[in-house]
C-alpha positions in Angstrom: -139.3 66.7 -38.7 -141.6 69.7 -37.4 -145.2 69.8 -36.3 -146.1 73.6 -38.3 -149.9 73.0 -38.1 -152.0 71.9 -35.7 -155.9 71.8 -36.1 -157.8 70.2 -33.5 -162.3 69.4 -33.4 -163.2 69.1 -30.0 -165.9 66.2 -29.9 -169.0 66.6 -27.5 -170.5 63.9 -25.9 -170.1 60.5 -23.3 -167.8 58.6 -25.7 -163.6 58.2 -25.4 -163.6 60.2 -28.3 -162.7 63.4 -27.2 -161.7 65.6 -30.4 -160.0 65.0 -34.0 -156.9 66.4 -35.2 -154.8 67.4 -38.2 -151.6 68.2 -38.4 -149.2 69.6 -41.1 -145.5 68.1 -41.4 -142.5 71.1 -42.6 -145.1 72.5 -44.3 -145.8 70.1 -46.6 -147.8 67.0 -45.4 -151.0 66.5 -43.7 -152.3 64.0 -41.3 -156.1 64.0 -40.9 -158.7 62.4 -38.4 -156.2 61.8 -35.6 -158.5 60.5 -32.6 -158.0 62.1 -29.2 -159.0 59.0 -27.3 -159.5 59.1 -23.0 -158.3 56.1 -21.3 -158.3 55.1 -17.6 -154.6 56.7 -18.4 -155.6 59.6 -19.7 -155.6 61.0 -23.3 -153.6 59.7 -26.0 -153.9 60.3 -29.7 -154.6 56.9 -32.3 -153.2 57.3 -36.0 -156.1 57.5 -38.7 -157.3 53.7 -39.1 -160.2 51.9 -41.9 -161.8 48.6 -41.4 -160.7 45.8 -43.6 -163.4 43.5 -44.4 -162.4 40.7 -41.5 -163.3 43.8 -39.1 -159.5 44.5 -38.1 -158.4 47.9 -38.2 -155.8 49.0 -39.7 -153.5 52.4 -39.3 -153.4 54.1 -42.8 -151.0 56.7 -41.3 -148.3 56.1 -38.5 -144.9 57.3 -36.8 -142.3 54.9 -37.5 -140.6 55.2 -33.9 -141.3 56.4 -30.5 -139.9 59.3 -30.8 -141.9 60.6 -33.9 -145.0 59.3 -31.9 -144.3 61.3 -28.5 -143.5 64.4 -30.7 -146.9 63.9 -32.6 -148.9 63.1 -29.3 -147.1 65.6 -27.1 -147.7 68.3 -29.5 -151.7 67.2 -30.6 -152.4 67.2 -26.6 -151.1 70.6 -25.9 -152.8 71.8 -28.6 -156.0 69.9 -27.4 -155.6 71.3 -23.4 -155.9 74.8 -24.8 -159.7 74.6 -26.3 
């Protein structure tokens, strides 16, 4: 799998929110509304989510492993650092 398309909206303000992101998978896929979230950690990205009526959210898009999510966070977060 290769990241070929990262667009990132930097996101103003006092929230955590810091920016949203899309990405584009070989070419062929796209991943919207990515979150670039700050923590007491530092930044980290959070997979598109939607409220279910009990008020849980849950992820409509995610990596499957850890590796796919580093790749996907490493990559957003560079792209991020350079706006």
């Amino acid at each position: 799998m290769k990241i070929t398309d990262v667009k990132i909206i930097k996101v103003e303000g006092k929230n955590r929110c810091k920016g949203i992101a899309t990405i584009v998978i070989d070419n062929c896929f796209a991943v919207n509304d990515i979150k670039i979230i700050e923590s007491k950690k530092g930044l980290f990205v959070a997979m598109p989510s939607k409220v279910k009526p009990s008020g849980e959210f849950k992820d409509i898009a995610h990596p499957i492993n850890s590796e796919t999510r580093e790749l996907i966070q490493k990559t957003i977060l560079e792209e991020y650092k350079k706006i």
